[in-house]
C-alpha positions as CSV (number, residue, x, y, z in Angstrom):
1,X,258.9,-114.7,38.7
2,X,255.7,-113.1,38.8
3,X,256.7,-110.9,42.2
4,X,259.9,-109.9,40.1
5,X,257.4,-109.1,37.1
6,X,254.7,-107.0,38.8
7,X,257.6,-104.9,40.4
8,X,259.3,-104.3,37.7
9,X,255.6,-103.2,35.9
10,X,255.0,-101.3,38.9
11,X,258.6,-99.4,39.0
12,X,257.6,-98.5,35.1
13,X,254.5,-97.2,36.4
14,X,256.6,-94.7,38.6
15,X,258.6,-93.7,36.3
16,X,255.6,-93.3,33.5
17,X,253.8,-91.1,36.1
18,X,257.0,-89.4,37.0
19,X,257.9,-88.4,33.0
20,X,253.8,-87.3,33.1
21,X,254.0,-85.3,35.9
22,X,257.4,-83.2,34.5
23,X,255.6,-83.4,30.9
24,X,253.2,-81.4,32.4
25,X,255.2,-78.9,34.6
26,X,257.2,-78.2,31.2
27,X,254.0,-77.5,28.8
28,X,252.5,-75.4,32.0
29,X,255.4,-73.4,32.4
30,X,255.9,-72.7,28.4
31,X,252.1,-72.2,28.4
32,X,252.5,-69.6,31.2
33,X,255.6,-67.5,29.9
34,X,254.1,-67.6,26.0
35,X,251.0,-65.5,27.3
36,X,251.2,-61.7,25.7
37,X,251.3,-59.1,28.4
38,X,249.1,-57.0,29.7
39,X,248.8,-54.2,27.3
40,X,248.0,-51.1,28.8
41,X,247.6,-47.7,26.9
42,X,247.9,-44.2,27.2
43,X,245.8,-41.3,25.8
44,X,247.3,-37.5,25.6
45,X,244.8,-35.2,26.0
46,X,246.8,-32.6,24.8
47,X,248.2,-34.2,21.7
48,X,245.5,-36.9,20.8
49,X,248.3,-39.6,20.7
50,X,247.9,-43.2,21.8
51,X,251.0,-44.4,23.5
52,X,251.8,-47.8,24.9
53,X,252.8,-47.9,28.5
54,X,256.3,-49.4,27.6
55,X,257.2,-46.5,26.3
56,X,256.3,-44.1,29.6
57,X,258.9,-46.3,31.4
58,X,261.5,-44.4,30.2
59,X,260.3,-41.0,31.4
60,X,257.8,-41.7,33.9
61,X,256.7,-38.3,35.0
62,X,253.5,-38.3,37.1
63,X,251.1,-35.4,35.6
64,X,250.9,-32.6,38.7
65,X,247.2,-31.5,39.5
66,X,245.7,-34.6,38.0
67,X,243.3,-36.2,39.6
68,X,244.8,-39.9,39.6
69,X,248.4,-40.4,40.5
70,X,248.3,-43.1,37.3
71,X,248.2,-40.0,34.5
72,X,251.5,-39.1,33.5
73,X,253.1,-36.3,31.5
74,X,253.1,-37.6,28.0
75,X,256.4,-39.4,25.9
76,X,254.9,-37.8,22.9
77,X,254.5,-34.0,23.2
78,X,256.0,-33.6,26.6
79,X,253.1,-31.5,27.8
80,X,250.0,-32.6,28.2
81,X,248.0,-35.3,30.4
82,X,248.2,-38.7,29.4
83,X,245.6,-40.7,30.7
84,X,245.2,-44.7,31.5
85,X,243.0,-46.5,29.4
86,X,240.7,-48.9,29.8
87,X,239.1,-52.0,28.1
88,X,235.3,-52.9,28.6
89,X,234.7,-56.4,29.3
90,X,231.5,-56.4,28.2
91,X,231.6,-54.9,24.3
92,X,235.5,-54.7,24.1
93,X,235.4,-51.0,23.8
94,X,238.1,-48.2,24.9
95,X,237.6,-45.3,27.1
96,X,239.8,-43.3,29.1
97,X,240.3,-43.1,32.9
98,X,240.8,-40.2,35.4
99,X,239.4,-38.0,33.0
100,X,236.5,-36.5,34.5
101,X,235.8,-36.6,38.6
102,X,232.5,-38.2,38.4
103,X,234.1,-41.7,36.9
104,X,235.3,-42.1,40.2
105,X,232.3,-42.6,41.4
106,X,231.1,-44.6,38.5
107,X,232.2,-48.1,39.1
108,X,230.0,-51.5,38.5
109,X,229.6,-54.3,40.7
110,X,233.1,-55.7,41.3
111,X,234.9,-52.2,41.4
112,X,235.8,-52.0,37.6
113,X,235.3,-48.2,36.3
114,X,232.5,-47.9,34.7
115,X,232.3,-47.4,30.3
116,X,230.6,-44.2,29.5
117,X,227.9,-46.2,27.1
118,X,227.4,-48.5,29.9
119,X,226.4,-45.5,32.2
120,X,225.1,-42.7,29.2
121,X,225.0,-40.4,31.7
122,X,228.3,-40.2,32.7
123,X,229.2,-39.7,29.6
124,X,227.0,-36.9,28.2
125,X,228.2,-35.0,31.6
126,X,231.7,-35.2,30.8
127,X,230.9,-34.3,26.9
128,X,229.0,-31.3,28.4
129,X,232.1,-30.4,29.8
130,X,234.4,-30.8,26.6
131,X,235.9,-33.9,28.0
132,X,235.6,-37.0,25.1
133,X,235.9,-40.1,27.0
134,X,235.6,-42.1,24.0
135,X,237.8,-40.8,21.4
136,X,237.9,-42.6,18.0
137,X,241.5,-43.2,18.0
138,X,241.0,-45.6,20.6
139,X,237.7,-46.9,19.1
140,X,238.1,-47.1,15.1
């Protein structure tokens, strides 16, 4: 009797660690596919609209003579340059991307570009130049 017992306890055991195991797979696959998306932004500089990049999937027209293929001709006034924005991991803050030449140049550590406050002098250059990397609508 006790062989036939400790099978059976040990079968349950399988079957327990079985139900676990699929438990598990279920909640890390809801988890997974209930994450928001990656929101990524676009700023006009004609236009001083905010646009989300949803939106330039429709009509994604690449801006000619920019200086990143990622800047697009904007959804909103059909004109001007709308640039990639970006987040800074450090403070939170937005600033815009493939706006001035010298950002290129301005990336930290592991390759991310580089937030004008983080690097003062990149943006005083590109304010010098009329560029606002750092527009309030992106920053209220």
């Amino acid at each position: 009797m006790s062989g036939q017992s400790s099978g059976m306890l040990k079968n349950m055991g399988i079957v327990t660690a079985a139900m676990a195991a699929v438990a598990l797979l279920i909640w890390s696959w809801t988890a997974n596919m209930t994450q928001a998306p990656v929101q990524l932004g676009y700023y006009c500089l004609s236009c001083k609209k905010t646009e989300d990049i949803a939106k330039h999937h429709v009509n994604w027209r690449q801006y000619q003579g920019a200086l990143s293929d990622s800047v697009l001709v904007c959804v909103n006034c059909n004109k001007g340059p709308a640039h990639p924005t970006n987040e800074c991991e450090k403070s939170g803050s937005v600033f815009i991307l493939h706006a001035y030449p010298d950002m290129r140049l301005a990336c930290d550590e592991s390759g991310s570009p580089a937030w004008p406050k983080c690097k003062p002098e990149l943006g005083q250059a590109a304010k010098a130049k009329g560029i606002n990397l750092m527009p309030t609508v992106l920053n209220p």
